[in-house]
MDTraj code that builds the backbone (N, CA, C; nanometers):
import mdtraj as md
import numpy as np

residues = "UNK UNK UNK UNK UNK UNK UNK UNK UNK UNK UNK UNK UNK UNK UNK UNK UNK UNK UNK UNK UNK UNK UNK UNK UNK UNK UNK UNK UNK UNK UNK UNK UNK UNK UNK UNK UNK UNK UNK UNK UNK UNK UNK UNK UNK UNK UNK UNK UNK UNK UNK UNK UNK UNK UNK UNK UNK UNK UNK UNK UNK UNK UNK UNK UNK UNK UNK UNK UNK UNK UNK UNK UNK UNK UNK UNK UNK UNK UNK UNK UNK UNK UNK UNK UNK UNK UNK UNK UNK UNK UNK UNK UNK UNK UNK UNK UNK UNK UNK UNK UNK UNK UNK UNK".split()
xyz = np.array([
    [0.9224, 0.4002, -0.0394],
    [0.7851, 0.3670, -0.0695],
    [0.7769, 0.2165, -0.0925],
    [0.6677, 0.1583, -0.0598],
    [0.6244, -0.0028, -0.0254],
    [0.5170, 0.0214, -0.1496],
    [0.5279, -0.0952, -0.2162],
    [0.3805, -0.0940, -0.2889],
    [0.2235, -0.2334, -0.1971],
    [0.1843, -0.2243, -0.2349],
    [0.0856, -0.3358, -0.1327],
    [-0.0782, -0.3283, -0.2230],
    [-0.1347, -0.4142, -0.2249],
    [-0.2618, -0.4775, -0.2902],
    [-0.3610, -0.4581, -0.1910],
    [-0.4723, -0.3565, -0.2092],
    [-0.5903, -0.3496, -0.1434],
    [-0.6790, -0.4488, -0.1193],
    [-0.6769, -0.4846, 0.0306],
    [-0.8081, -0.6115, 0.0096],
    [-0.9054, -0.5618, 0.1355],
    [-0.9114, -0.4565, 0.1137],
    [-1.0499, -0.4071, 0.1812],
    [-1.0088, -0.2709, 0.2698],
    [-1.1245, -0.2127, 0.3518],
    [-1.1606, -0.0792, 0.3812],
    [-1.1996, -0.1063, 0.5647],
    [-1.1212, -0.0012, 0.6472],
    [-1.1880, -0.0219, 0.7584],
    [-1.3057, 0.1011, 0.7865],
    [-1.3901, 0.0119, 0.8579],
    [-1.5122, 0.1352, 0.8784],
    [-1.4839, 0.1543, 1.0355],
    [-1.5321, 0.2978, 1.0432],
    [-1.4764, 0.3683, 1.1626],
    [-1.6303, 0.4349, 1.2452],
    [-1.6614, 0.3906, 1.3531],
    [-1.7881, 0.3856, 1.4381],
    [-1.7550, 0.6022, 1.4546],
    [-1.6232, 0.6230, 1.4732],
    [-1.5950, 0.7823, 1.5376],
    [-1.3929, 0.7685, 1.4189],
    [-1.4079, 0.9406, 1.4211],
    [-1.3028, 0.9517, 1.3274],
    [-1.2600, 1.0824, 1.4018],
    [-1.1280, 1.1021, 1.4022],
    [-1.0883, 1.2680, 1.4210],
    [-1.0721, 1.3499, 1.3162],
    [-1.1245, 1.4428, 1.3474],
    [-1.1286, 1.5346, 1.2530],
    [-0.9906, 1.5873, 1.1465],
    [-0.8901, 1.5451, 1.2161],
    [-0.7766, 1.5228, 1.1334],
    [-0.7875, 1.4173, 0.9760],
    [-0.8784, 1.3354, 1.0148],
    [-0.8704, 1.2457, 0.9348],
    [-1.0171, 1.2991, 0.8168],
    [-1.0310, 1.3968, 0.8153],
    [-1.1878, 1.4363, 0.6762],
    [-1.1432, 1.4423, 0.5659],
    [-1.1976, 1.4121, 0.4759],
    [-1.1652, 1.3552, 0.3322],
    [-1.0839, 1.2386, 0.2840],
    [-1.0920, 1.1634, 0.3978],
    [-1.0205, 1.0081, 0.3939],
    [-1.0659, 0.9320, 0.4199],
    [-0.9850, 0.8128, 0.4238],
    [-1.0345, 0.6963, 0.4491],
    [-0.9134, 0.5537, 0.4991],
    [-0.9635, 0.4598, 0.5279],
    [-0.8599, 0.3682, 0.6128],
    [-0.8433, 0.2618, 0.4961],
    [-0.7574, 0.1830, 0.4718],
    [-0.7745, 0.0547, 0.3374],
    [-0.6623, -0.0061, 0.4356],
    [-0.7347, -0.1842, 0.4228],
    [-0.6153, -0.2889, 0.4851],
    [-0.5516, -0.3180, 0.3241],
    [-0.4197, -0.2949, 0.3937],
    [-0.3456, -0.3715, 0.2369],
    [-0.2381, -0.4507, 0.2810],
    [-0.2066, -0.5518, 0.1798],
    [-0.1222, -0.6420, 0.1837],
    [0.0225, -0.5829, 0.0780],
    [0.1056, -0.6341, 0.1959],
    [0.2669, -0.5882, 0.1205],
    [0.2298, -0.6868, -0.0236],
    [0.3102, -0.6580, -0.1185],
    [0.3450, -0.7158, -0.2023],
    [0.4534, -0.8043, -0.2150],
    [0.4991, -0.9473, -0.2712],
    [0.5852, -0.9505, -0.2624],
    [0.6633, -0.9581, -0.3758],
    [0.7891, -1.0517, -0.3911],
    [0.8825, -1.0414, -0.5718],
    [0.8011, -1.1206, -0.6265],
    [0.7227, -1.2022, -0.6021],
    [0.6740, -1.3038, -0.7208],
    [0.5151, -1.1766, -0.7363],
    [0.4712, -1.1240, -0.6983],
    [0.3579, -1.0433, -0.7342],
    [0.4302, -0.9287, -0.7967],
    [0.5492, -0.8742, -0.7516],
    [0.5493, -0.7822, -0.8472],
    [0.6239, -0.8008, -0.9944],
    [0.6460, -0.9725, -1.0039],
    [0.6730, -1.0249, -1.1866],
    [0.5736, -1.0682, -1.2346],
    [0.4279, -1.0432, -1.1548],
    [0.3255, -1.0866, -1.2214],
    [0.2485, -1.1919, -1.1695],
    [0.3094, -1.2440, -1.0645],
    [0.2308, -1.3599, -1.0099],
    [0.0624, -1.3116, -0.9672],
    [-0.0168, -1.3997, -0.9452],
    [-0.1556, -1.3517, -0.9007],
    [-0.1515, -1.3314, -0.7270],
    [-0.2596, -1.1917, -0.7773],
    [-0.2802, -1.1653, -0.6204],
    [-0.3164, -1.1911, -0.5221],
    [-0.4395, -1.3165, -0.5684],
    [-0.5125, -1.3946, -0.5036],
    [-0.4254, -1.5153, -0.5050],
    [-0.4579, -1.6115, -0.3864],
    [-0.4374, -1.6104, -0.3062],
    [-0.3643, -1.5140, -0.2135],
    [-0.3905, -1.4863, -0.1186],
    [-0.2860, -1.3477, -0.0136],
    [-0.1774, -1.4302, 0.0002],
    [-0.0183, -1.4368, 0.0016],
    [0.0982, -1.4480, 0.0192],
    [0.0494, -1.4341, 0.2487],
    [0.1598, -1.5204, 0.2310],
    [0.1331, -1.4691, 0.3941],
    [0.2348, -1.3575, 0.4064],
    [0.1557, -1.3056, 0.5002],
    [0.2229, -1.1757, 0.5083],
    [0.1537, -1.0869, 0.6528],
    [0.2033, -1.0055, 0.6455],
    [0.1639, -0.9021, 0.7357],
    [0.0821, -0.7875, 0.6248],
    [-0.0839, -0.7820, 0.7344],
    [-0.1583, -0.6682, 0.6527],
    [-0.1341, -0.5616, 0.7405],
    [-0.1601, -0.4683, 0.6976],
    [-0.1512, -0.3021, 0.7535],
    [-0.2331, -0.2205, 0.7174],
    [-0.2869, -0.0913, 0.8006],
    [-0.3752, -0.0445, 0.7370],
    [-0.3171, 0.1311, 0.7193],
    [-0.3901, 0.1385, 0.6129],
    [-0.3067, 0.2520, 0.5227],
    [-0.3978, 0.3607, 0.5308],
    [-0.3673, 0.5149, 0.5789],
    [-0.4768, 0.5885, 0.5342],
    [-0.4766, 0.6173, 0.4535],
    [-0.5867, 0.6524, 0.3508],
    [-0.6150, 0.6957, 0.1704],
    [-0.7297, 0.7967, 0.1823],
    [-0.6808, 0.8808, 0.0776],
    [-0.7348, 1.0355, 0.0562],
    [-0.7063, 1.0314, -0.1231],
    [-0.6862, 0.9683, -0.1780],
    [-0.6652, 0.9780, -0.3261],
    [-0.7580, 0.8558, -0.3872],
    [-0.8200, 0.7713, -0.2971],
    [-0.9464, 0.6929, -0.3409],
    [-0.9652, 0.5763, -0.4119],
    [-0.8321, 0.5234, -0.3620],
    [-0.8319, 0.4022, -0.3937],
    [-0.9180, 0.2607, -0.3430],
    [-0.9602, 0.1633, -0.4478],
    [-1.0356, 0.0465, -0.3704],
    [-0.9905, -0.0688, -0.3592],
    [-1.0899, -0.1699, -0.3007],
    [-1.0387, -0.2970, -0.3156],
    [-0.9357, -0.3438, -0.4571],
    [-0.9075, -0.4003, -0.4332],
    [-0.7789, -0.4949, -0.5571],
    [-0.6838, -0.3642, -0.6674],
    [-0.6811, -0.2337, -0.6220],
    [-0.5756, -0.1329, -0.6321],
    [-0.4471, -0.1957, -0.5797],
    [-0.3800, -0.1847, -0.6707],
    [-0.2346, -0.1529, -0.5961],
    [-0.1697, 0.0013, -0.6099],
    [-0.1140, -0.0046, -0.4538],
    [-0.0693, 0.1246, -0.4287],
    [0.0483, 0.1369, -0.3985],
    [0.1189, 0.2513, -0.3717],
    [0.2255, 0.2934, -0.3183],
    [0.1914, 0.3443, -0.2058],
    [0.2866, 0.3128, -0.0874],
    [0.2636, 0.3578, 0.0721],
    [0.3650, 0.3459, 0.1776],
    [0.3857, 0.5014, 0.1884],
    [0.4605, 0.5295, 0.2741],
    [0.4303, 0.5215, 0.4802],
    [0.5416, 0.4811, 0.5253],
    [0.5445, 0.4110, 0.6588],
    [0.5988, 0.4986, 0.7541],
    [0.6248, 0.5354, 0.8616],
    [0.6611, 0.5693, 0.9745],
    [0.6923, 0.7170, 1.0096],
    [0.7550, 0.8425, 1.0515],
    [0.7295, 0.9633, 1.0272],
    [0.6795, 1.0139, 0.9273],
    [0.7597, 0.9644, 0.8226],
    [0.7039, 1.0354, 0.6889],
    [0.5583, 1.0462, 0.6424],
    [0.4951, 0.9214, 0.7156],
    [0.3586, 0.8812, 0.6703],
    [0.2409, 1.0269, 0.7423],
    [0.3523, 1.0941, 0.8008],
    [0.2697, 1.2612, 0.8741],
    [0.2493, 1.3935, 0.8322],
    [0.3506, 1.3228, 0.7145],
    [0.4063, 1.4662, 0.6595],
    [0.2902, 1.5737, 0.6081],
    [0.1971, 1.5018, 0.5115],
    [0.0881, 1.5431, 0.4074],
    [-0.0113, 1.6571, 0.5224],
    [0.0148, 1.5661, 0.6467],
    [-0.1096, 1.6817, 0.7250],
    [-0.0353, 1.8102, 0.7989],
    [-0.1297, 1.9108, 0.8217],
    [-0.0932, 2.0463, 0.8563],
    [-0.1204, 2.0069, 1.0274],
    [-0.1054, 1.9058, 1.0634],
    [-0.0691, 1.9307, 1.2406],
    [-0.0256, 1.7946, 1.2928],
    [0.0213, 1.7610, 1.4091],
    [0.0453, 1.6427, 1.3695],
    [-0.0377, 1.5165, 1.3866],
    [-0.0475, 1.4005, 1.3477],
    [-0.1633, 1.3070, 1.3500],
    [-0.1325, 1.2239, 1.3348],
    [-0.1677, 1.1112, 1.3950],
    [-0.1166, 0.9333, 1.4606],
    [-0.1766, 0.8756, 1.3387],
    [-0.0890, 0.8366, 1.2324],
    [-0.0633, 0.7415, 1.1129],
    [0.0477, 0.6852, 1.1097],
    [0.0009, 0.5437, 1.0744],
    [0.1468, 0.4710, 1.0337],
    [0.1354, 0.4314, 0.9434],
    [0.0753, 0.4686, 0.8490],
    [0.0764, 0.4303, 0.7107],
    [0.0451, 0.5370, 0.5830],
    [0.0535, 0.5920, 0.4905],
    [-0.0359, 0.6724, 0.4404],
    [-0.0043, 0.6113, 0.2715],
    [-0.1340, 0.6330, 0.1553],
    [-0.0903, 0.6300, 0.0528],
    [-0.0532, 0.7199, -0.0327],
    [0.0455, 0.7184, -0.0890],
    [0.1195, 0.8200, -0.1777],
    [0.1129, 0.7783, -0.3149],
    [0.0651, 0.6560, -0.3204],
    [0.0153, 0.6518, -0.5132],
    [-0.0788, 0.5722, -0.5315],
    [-0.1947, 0.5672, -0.6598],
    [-0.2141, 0.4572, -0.7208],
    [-0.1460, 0.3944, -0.8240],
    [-0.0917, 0.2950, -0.8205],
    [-0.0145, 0.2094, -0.9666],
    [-0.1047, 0.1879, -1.0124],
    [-0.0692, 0.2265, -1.1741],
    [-0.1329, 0.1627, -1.2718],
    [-0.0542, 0.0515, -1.3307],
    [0.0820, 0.0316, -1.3657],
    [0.1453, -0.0687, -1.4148],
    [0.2425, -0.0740, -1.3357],
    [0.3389, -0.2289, -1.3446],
    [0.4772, -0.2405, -1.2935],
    [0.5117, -0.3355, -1.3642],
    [0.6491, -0.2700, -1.4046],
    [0.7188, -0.3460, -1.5073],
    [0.8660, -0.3921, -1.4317],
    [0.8599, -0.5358, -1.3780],
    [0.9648, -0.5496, -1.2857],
    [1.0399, -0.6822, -1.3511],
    [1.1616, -0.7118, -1.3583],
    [1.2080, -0.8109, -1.4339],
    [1.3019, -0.8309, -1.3236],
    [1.3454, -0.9701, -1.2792],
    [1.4247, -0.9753, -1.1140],
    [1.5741, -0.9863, -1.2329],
    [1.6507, -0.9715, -1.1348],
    [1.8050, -0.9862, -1.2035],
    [1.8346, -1.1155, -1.1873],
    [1.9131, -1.1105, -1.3368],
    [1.9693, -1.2657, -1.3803],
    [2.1261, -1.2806, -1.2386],
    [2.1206, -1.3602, -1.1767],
    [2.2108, -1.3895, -1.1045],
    [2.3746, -1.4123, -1.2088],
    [2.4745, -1.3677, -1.1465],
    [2.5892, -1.3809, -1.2215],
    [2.6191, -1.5367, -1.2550],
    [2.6889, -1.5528, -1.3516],
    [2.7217, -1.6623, -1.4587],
    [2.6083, -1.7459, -1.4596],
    [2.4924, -1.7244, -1.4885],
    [2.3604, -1.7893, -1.5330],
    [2.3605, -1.7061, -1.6891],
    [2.3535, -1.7745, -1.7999],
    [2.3508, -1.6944, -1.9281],
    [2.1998, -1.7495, -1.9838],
    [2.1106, -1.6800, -2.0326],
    [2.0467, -1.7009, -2.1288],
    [2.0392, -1.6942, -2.2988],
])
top = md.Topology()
chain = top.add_chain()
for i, resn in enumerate(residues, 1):
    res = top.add_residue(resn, chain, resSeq=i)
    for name in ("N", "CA", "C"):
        top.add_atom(name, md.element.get_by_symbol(name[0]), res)
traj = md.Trajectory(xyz[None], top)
């Protein structure tokens, strides 16, 4: 699982019916300095992706989101996703590791 920062929603002109009770969100990976707290804004460059969401998450959510077969699993037939979300975070408590013989 990837976590990534919601910065918006795609709207869809036609949808397959595979896809009812969802929805599309572009999100941005996260990276180590966002997940010790750095701000989200500015976007990090990065690669955005778009995630399908069924648990209703919005703009400036961070989520958890799973990528490539697995991202198929949740549906009962099979259906062209490469992304899906599997959580909303509420907190992350991430502290990077002290590199060896650096002492504080």
């Amino acid at each position: 699982m990837k976590l990534g920062h919601v910065i918006g929603k795609v709207i869809l002109s036609q949808q397959d019916p595979a896809y009812k009770g969802g929805r599309f969100l572009l999100v941005q990976p996260l990276d180590r300095n966002q997940m010790a707290g750095a701000a989200m804004l500015p976007l990090p460059v990065g690669n955005s992706l778009v995630v399908y969401d069924n648990l209703g998450a919005g703009a400036g959510d961070v989520i958890g989101y799973i990528e490539g077969a697995e991202a198929t699993a949740p549906f009962p037939q099979p259906t062209p996703v490469d992304a899906f979300n599997a959580a909303i975070i509420d907190t992350i408590l991430y502290q990077p590791p002290v590199p060896r013989g650096i002492e504080t």
